[in-house]
C-alpha positions, 0 to 999 in steps of 0.5 A: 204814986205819992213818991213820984209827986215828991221827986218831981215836985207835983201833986199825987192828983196832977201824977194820976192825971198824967197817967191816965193820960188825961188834960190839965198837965203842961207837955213839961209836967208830963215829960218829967214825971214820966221822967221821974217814974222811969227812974225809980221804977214805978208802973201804974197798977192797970189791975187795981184801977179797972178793979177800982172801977168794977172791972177787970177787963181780963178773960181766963182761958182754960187749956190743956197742958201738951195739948199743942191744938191749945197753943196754936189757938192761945197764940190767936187769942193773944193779939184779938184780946189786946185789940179789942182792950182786954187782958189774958189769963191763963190757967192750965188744967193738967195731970193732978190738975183738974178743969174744974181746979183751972177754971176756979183760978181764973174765978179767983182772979175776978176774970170777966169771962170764961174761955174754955179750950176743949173742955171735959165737961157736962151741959149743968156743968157749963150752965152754972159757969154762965150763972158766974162769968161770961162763957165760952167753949172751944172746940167741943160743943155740949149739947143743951147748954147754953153758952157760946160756942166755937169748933170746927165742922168734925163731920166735913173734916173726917169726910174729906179725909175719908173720901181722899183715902178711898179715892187712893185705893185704900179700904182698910182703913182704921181710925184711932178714937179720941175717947173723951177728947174735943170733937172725939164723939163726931169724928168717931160717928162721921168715920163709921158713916163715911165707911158704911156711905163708900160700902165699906161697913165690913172694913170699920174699925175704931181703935179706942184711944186718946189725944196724945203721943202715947196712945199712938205709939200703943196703937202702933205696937197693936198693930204691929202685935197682929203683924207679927201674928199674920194678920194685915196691916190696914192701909191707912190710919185716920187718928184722933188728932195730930198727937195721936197721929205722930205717936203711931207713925213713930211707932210704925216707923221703928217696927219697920213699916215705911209711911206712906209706902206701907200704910198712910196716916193722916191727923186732925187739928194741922197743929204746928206739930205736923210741921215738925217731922222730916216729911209734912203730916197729912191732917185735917186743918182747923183754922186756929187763928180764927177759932181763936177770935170768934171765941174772944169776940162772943165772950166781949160782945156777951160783956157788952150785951148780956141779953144775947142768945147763945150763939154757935160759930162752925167753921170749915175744916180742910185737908191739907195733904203733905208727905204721910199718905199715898196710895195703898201697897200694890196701887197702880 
């Protein structure tokens, strides 16, 4: 700042007040130490200003590397932050990276509030975020702590998918479980009560499994394993999420099963993953966008308001249907 005062002739107060757009600088002032900043490259230091004044204005997002679900909502929290005047930061939590690693960064890094995307954690855990920064949990709700939420209605989603498979005709229908995954324990529950609400109890069963591409394609060579014993395929796979839902239809493709006219597969999340292949995933919607600004709206108005009661957003899923389900073999 005191080397744009020098070349443009002016005071290093008269500089901070054109700046800070603030009055008491002519139209000609302004016009030429802006001038004079372009040319020698300077750009006001938003950081240590708002520090100056005790604020960082900056929310932390922790997120999952190859979690694809994690992307769709970073890219809506981007434009519902700069509305609203903050900054986003982001920390990755991924193999030799824990969450609780990933979250001390943001920390480290004086964030205001905490956006915590499908986090693995335990209620205690959470409640002494909240004693260091304002936060917020997407996409898993921990019973018992007090923070924010954000997520979808798992059950509502699950049942929709259920109810249109067995409206095909299907009856074996297997779901791939999400171990520790956000949203893994209600997608689970609703499966079982879903098959045992259609009388289809002696039908159930869960395939334990992860959020990734690799725990499908383990799940698809099971599968094909039994198979090749003689045992039947299941007519439809209920994944865990979109990954999940790729790696077994890419399996099951390579093993010489067609999707959807031998077995059907349908997903969670509609992340722009299931767009990608030659024909559309059939997968339960989550509305990423608007996950992504209630999340960014609890953590400002916590800001704001400190006194608030823990709030809870539960948004509804929907199917979308596209080209990986169909009625089981031999259907009319």
């Amino acid at each position: 700042m005191a080397d744009v005062a020098d070349r443009a002739g002016v005071s290093r107060a008269l500089v901070s007040i054109v700046f800070r757009n603030q009055p008491g600088a002519s139209q000609e002032t302004r016009e030429r130490v802006l001038r004079v900043a372009d040319e020698i490259g300077y750009r006001p230091d938003s950081a240590a200003r708002l520090l100056a004044r005790g604020r960082s204005r900056t929310l932390g997002v922790m997120f999952t590397v190859h979690q694809t679900f994690h992307s769709d909502l970073i890219e809506g929290i981007y434009p519902e932050a700069e509305r609203l005047g903050y900054d986003v930061l982001l920390s990755a939590a991924a193999e030799g990276r824990s969450e609780a690693k990933a979250v001390e960064a943001l920390l480290g890094h004086r964030c205001e509030a905490l956006i915590l995307l499908g986090p693995d954690v335990v209620p205690g855990y959470l409640d002494e975020l909240r004693q260091r920064a304002v936060t917020v949990s997407v996409g898993h709700r921990v019973p018992r702590a007090r923070v924010d939420f954000v997520h979808s209605a798992e059950a509502k989603g699950v049942r929709q998918a259920m109810d249109y498979l067995v409206e095909l005709g299907h009856r074996a229908i297997v779901h791939i479980d999400g171990g520790r995954g956000p949203g893994s324990a209600e997608r689970r529950r609703s499966y079982r009560a879903a098959m045992r609400r259609r009388g289809l109890e002696p039908e159930i069963r869960v395939i334990p499994g992860e959020h990734t591409e690799q725990s499908g394609i383990e799940t698809g060579q099971l599968l094909l394993a039994e198979r090749d014993r003689g045992l039947p395929l299941p007519t439809a796979v209920l994944a865990g999420n979109d990954r999940c839902a790729m790696g077994v239809w890419m399996a099951l493709a390579r093993g010489g099963v067609d999707v959807p006219r031998d077995i059907s597969v349908v997903g969670y999340d509609d992340s722009h993953l299931s767009h990608l292949m030659p024909i559309g995933l059939t997968t339960v919607r989550q509305d990423a966008v608007l996950m992504a600004e209630y999340a960014v709206r609890f953590a400002v108005e916590r800001l704001e308001n400190p006194e608030l009661e823990p709030r809870e957003a539960v948004l509804d899923p929907k199917l979308v249907v596209r080209g990986t389900s169909g009625p089981p073999p031999g259907a009319a």
